[in-house]
ChimeraX commands (.cxc) that place a marker at each C-alpha (Angstrom):
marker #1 position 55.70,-10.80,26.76 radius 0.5
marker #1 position 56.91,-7.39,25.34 radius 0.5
marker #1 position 56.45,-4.19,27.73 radius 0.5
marker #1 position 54.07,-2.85,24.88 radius 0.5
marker #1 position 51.86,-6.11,25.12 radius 0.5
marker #1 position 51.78,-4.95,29.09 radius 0.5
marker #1 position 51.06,-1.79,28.83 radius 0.5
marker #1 position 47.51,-2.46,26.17 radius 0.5
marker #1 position 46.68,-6.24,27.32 radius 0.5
marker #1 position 45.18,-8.91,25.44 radius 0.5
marker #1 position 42.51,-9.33,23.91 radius 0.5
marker #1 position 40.86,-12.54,23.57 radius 0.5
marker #1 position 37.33,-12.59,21.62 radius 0.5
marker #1 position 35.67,-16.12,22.19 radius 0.5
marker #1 position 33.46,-17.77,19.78 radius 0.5
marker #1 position 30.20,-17.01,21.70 radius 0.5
marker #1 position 30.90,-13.55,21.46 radius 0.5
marker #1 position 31.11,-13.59,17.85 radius 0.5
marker #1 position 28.04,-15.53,17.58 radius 0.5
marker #1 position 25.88,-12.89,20.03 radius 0.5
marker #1 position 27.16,-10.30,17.64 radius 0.5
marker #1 position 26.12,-12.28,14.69 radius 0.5
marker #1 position 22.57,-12.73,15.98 radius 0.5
marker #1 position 22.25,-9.26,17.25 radius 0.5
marker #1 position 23.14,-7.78,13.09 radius 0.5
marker #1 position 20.86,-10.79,11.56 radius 0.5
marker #1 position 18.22,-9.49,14.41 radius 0.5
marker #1 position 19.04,-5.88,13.04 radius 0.5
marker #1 position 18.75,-6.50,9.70 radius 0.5
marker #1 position 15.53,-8.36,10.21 radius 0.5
marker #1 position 14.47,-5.41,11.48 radius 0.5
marker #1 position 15.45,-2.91,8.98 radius 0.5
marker #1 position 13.81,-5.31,6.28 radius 0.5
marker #1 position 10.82,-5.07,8.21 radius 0.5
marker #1 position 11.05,-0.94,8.24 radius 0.5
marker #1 position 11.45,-1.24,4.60 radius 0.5
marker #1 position 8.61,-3.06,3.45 radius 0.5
marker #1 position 6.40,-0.53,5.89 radius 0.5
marker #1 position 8.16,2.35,3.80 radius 0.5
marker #1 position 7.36,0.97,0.74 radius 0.5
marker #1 position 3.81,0.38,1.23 radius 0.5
marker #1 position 3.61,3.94,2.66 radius 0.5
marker #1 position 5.56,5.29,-0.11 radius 0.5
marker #1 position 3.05,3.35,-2.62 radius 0.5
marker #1 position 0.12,4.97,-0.60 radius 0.5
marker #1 position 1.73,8.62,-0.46 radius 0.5
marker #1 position 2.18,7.74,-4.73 radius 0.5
marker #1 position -1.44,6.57,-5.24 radius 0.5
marker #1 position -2.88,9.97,-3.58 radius 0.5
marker #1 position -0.62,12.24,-5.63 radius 0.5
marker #1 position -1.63,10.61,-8.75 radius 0.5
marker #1 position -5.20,11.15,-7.77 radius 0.5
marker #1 position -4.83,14.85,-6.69 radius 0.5
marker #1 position -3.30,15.87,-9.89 radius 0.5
marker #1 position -6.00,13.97,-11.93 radius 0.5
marker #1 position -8.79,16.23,-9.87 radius 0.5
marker #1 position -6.32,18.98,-10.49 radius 0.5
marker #1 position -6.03,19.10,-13.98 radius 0.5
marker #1 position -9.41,17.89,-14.55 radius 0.5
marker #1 position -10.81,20.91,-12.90 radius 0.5
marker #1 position -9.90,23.26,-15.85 radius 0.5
marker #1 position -11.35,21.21,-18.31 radius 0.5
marker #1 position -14.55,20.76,-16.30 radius 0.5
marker #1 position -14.82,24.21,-15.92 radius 0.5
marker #1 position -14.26,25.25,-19.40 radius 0.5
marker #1 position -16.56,22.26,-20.45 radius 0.5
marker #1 position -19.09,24.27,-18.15 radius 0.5
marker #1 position -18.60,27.75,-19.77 radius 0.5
marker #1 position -18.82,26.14,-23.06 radius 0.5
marker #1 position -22.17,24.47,-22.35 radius 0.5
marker #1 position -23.48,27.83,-20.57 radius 0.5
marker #1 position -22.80,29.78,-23.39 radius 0.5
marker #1 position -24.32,27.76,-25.98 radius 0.5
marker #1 position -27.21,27.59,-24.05 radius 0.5
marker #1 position -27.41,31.50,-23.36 radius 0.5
marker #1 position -27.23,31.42,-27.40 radius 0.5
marker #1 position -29.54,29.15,-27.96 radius 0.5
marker #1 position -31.64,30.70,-25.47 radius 0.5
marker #1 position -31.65,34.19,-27.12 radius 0.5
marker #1 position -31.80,33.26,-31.05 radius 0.5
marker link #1:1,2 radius 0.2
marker link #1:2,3 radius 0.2
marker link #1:3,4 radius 0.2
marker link #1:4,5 radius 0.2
marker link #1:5,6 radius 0.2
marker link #1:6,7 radius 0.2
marker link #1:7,8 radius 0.2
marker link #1:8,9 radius 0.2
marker link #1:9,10 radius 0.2
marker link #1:10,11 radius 0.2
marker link #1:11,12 radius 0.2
marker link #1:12,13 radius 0.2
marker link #1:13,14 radius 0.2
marker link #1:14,15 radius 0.2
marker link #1:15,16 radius 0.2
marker link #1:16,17 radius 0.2
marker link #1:17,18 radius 0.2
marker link #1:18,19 radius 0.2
marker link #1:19,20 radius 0.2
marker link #1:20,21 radius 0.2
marker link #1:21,22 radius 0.2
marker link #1:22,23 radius 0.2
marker link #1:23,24 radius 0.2
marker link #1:24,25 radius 0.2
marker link #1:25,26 radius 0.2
marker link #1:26,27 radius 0.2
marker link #1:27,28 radius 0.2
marker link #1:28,29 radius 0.2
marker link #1:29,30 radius 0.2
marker link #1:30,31 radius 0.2
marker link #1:31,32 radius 0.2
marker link #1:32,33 radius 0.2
marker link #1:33,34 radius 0.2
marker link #1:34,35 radius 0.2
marker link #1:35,36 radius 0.2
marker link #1:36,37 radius 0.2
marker link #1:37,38 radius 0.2
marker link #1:38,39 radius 0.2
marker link #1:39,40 radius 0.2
marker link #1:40,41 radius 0.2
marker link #1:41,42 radius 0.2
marker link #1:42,43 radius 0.2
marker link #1:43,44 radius 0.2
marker link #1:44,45 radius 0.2
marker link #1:45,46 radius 0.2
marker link #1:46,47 radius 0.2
marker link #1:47,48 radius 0.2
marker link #1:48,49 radius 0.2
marker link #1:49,50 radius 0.2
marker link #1:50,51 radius 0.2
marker link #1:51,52 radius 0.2
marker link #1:52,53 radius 0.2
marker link #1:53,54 radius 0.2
marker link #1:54,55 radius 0.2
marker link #1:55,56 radius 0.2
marker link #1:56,57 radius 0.2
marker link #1:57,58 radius 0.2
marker link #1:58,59 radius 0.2
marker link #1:59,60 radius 0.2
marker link #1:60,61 radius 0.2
marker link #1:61,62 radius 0.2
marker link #1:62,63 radius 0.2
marker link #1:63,64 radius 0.2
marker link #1:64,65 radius 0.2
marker link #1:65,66 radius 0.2
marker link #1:66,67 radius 0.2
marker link #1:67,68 radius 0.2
marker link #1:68,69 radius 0.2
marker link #1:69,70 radius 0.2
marker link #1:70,71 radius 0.2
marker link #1:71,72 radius 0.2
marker link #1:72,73 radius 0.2
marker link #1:73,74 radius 0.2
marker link #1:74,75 radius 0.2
marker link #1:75,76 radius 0.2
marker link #1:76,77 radius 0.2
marker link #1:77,78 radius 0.2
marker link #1:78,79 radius 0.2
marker link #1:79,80 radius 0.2
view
């Protein structure tokens, strides 16, 4: 052996402890597809409540004017 092999060591990685990492990134991945599925439902939630506040909020103008309209053509009709 060299004096620089000395002086760091050796290294020896075994089979089985390539395989436990292995297991523990297919466990983490598992995981993370897991998280992502939860996201996406959430996210298709979040999406689903946004489209129905801005229906409510632009439908509130027209409601309202629809109500003036009506109001007014019955304060005319009221005083011909």
């Amino acid at each position: 052996m060299s004096e620089a092999q000395n002086e760091i060591g050796v290294v020896t990685i075994t089979a089985k402890e390539i395989y436990e990492v292995v297991v523990g990134v297919r466990d983490d991945v598992r995981s993370l597809a897991q998280d992502q599925k939860t996201v996406a439902g959430t996210l298709a939630d979040h999406e689903s409540r946004l489209r129905g506040v801005e229906r409510w909020k632009y439908g509130v103008p027209v409601a309202t004017l629809s109500g003036v309209v009506a109001t007014v053509a019955a304060v005319a009709s009221y005083i011909k």
